[in-house]
C-alpha positions in Angstrom: 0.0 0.0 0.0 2.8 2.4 0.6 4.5 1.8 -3.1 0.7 3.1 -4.4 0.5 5.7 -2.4 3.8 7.1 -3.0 3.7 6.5 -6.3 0.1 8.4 -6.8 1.8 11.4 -4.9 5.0 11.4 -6.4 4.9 10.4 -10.1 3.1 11.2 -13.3 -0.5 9.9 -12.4 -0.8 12.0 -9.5 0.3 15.3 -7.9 4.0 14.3 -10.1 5.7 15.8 -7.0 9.2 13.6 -7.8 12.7 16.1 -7.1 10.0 18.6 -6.2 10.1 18.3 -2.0 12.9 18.9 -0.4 14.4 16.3 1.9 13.3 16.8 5.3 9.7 17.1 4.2 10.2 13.7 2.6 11.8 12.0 6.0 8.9 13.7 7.7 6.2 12.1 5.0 7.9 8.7 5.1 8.0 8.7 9.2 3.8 10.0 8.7 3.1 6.5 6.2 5.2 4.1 8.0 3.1 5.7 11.3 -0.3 5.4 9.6 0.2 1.8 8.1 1.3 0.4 11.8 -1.4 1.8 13.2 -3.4 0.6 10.3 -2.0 -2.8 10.6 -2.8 -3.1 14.3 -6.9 -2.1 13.9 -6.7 -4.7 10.7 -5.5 -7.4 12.2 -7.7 -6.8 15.4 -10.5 -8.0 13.2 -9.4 -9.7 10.6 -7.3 -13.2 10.9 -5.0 -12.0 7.5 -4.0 -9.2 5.5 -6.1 -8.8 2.2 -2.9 -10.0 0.0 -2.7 -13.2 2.2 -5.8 -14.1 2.0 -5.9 -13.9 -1.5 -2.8 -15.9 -2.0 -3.9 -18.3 0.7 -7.4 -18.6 -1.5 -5.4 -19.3 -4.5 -2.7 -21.9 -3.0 -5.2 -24.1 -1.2 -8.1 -23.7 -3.9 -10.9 -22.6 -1.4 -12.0 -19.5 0.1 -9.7 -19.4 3.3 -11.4 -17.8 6.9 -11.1 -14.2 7.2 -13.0 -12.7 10.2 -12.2 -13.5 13.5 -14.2 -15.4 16.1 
């Protein structure tokens, strides 16, 4: 999830922001995502047994729709 949103806000098929911000508002927007995608990650998995990409290749590897909400 962070390589799509970095790439919508930094290349062409977004705001094309690439050599445009200067470093230390780049450390401080990396330090931001890697903040919101723990915190994410935390509420996700407090609900759900897998990540959507697991379950999907789980799905795919065993041939049947794998268990995704918790009990």
């Amino acid at each position: 999830i962070a390589g799509i949103i970095c790439s919508f806000i930094f290349y062409g098929q977004g705001f094309a922001l690439f050599g445009e911000v200067e470093r230390s508002i780049q450390a401080l927007f990396v330090l931001s995502l890697w903040a919101f995608i723990i915190a994410f990650s935390a509420v996700w998995l407090s609900f759900f047994i897998y990540g959507p990409f697991e379950w999907l290749w789980r799905t795919l590897t065993y041939g049947k729709v794998q268990k995704m909400v918790k009990d």
